[in-house]
Backbone bond lengths (Angstrom), bond angles and torsions (degrees), N, CA, C in turn:
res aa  C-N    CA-C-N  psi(-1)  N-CA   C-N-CA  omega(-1)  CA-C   N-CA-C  phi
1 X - - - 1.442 - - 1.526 108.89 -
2 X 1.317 120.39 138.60 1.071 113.73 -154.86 1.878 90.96 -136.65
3 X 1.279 112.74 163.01 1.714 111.39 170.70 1.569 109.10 -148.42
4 X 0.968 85.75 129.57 1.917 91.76 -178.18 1.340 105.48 -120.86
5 X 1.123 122.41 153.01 1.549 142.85 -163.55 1.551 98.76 -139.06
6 X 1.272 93.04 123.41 1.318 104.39 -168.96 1.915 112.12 -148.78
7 X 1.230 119.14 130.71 1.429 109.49 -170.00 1.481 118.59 -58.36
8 X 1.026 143.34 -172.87 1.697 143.37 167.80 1.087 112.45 178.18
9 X 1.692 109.15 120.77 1.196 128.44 -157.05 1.666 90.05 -128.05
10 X 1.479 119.86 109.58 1.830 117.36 -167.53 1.408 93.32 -95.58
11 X 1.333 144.90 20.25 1.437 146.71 -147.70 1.804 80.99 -121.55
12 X 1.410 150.56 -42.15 1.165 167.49 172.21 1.257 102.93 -40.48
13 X 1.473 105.38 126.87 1.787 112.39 -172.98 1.375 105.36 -88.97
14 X 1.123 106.02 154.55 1.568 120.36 171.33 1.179 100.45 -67.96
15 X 1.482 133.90 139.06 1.424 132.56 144.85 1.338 104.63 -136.44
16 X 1.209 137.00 24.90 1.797 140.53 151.55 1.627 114.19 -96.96
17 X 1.052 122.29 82.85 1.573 112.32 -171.71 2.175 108.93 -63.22
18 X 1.302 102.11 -3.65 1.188 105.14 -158.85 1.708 103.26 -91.56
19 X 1.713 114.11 -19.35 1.482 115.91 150.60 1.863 103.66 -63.53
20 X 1.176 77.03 123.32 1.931 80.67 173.19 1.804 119.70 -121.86
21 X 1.296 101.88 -21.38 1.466 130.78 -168.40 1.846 109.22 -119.68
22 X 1.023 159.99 80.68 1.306 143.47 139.88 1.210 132.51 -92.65
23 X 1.211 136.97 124.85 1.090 154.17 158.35 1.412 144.38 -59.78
24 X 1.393 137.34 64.31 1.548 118.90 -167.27 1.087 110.18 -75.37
25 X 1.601 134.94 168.00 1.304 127.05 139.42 1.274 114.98 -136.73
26 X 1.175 118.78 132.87 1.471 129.13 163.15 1.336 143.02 -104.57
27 X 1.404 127.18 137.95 1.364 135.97 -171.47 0.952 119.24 -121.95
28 X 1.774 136.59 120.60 1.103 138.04 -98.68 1.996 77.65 -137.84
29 X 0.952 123.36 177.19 1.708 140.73 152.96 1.547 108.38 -59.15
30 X 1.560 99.19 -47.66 1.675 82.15 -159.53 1.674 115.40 -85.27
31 X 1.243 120.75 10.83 1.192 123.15 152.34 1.535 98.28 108.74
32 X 1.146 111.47 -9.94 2.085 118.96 167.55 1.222 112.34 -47.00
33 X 1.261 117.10 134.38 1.494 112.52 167.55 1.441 124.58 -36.44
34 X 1.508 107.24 164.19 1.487 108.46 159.18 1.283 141.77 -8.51
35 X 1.303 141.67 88.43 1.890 114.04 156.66 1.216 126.14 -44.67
36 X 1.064 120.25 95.22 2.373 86.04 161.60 1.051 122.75 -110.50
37 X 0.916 125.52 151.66 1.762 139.33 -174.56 1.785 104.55 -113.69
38 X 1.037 109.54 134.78 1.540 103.91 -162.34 1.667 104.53 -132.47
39 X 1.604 119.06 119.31 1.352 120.14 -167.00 1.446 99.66 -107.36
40 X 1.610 96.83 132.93 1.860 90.48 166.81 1.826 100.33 -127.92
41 X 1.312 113.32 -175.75 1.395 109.78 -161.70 1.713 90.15 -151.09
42 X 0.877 136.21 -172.17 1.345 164.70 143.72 1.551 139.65 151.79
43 X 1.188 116.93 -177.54 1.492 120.16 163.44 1.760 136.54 -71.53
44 X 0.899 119.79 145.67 1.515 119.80 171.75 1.436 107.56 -126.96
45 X 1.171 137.42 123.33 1.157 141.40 -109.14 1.632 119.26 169.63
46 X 1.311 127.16 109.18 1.629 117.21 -174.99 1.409 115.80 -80.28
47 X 1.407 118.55 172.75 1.725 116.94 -151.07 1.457 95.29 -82.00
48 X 1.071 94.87 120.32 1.507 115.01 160.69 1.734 115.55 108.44
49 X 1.186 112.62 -24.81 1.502 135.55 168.68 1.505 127.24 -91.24
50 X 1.764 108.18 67.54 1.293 114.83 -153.44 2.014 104.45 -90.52
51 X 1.015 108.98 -12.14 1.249 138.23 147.22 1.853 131.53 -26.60
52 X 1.514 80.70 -67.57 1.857 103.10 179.48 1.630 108.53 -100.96
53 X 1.233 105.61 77.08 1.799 105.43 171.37 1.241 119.05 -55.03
54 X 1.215 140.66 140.82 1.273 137.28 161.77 1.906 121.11 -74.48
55 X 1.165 106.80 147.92 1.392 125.39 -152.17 1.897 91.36 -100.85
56 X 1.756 119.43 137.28 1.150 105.96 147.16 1.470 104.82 82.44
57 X 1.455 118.69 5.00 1.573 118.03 179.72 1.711 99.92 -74.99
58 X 1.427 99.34 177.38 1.565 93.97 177.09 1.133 89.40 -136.34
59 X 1.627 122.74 113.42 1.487 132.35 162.49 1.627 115.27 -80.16
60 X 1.380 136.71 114.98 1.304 131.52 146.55 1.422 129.14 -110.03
61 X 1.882 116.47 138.65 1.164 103.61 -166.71 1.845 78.47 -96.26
62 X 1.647 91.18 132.86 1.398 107.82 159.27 1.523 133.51 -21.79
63 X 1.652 107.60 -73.57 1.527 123.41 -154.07 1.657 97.59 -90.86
64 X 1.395 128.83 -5.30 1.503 144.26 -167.87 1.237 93.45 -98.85
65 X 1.347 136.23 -29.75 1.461 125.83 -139.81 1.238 111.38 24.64
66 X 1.492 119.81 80.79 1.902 124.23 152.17 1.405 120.33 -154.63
67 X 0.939 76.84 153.10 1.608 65.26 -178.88 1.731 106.71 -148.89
68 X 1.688 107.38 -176.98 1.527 85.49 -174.88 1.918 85.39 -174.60
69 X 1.471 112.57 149.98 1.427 103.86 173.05 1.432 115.55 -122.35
70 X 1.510 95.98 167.77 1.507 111.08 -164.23 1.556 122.58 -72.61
71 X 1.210 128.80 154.70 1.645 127.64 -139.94 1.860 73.65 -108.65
72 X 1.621 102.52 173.93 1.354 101.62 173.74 1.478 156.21 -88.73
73 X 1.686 85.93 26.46 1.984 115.46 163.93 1.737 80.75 -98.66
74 X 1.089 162.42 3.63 1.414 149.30 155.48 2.115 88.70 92.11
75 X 1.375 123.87 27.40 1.716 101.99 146.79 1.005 122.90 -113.51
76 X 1.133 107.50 176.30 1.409 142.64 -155.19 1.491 116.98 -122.83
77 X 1.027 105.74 145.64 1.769 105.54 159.41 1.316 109.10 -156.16
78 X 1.009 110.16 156.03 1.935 124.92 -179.76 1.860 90.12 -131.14
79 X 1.406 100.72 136.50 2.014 107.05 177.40 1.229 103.49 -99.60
80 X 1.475 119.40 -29.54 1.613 97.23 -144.77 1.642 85.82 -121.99
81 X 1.271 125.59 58.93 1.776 125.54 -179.74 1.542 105.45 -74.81
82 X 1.334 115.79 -166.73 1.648 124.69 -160.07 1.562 79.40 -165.89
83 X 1.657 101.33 141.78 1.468 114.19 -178.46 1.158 98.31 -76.13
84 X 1.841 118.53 176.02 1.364 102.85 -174.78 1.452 108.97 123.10
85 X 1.118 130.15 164.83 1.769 132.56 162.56 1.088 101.78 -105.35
86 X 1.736 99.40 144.82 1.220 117.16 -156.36 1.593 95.86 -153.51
87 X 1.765 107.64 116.12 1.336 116.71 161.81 1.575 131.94 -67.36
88 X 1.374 98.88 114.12 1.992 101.39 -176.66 1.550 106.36 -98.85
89 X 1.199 103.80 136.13 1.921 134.42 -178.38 1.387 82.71 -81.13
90 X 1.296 143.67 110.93 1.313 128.13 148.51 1.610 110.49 -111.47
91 X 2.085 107.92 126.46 1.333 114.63 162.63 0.835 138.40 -126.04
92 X 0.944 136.74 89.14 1.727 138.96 175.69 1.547 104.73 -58.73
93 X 1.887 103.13 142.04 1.160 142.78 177.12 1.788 96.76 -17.96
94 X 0.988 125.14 139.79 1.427 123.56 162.89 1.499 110.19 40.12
95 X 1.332 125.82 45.02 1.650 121.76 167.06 1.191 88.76 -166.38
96 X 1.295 89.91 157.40 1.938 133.05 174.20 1.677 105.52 -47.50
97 X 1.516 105.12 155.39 1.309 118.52 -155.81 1.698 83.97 -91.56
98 X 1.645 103.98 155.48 1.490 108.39 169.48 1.657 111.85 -137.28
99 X 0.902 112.43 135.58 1.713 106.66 -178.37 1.657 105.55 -106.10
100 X 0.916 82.53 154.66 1.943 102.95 -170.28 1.461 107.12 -157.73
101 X 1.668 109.47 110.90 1.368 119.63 177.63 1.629 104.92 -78.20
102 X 1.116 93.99 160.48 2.043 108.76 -161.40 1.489 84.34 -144.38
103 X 1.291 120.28 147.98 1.388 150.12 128.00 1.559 133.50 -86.60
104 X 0.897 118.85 116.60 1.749 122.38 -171.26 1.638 85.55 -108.32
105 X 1.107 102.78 133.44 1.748 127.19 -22.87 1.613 102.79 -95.87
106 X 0.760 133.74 171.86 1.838 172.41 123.29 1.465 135.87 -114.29
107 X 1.192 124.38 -178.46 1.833 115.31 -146.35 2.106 71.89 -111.21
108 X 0.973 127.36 3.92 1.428 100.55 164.93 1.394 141.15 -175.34
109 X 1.596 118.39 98.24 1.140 145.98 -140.78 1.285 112.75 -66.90
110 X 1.649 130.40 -19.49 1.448 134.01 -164.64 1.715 111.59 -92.23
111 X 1.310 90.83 142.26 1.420 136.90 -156.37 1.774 104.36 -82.94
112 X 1.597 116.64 103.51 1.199 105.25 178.11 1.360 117.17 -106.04
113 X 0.923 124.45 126.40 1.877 122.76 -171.55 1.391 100.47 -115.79
């Protein structure tokens, strides 16, 4: 068993869309379980064109209140998620809101509209 200490700064943008899943955990002094902080990433993206992300969408997870929008390959990331299903507000620029239930975690986070 091994422990590494390592800095973490969650303010740091995603630019690997291919992390989709991370996991921290932390252990505190006072002997409390674990923290974890849980990162997911993906695409937003129209059906069938998983390729061409859309730019400028506005993803919110519902039950978190947060939300956050997509850079201009169309991802996303949320840092601080909670395992669990989780309803997403998805809006792109000039169109109607779409919801899309998510499970944290699974092998794949992108958003097909």
């Amino acid at each position: 068993s091994y422990v590494v200490t390592i800095p973490v700064d969650l303010s740091i943008e995603f630019t690997a869309p291919e992390v989709r899943t991370k996991v921290l955990r932390f252990t505190g002094d006072g002997g409390q379980g674990p923290d974890e902080v849980i990162m997911i990433s993906g695409v937003v993206h129209r059906k069938g064109k998983p390729d061409e992300g859309i730019p400028e969408v506005t993803v919110s997870a519902r039950e978190l209140q947060m939300s956050t929008t997509t850079n201009r390959e169309g991802i996303y990331a949320f840092r601080r998620m909670r395992f669990g299903t989780h309803t997403f507000e998805v809006t792109p620029p000039g169109e109607k809101k779409h919801q899309v239930s998510i499970t944290v975690p699974t092998s794949n986070y992108d958003i097909e509209l």
